[in-house]
C-alpha positions in Angstrom: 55.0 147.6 113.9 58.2 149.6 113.5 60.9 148.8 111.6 63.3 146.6 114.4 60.4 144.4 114.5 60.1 143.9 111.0 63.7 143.3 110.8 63.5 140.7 113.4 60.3 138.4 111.9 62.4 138.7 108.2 65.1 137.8 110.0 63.4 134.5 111.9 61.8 134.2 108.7 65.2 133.6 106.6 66.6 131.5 109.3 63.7 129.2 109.1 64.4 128.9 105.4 67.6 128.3 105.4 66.9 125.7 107.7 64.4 124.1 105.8 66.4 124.2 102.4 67.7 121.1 101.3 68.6 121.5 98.0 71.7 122.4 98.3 72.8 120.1 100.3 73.0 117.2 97.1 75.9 119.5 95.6 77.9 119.4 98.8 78.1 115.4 99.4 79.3 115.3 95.7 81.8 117.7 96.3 83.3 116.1 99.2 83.0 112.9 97.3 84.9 114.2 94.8 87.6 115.8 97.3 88.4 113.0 98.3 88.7 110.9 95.0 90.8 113.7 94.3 92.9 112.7 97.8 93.1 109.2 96.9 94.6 110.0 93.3 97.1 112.1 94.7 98.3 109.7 97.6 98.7 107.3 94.9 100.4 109.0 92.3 102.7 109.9 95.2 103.3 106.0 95.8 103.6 105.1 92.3 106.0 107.8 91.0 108.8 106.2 91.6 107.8 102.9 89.5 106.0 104.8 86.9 109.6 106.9 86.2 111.5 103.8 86.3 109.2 102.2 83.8 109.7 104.8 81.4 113.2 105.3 81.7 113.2 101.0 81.2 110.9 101.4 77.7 113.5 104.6 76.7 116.1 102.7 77.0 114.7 99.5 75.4 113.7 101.9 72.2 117.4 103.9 72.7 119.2 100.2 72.3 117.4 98.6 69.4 117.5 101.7 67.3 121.8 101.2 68.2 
């Protein structure tokens, strides 16, 4: 055999473990679990910002007026 077909059968070869491999594939559905938690906790921070801020500014001013 010469060395382009040696080249090809490794490269068959790779492709038909790479299609075969499955381990990996575990780590990749957690990730894009975990993408989109990530999503979903920024979209709500977003929404809440505004009532979380006036919370605080309700409690600092509570603490601000009984130490008056």
């Amino acid at each position: 055999m010469d060395n382009t077909e040696n080249r090809m059968k490794n490269t068959k070869q790779l492709l038909k473990n790479l299609i075969a491999e499955e381990s990996g594939q575990d780590l990749i559905e957690y990730a894009l679990v975990a993408a989109l938690v990530g999503l979903g906790a920024v979209a709500a921070m977003k929404g809440l910002s505004n009532s979380i801020g006036n919370t605080f500014n309700g409690v600092g001013n509570a603490l601000t007026n009984s130490v008056a």
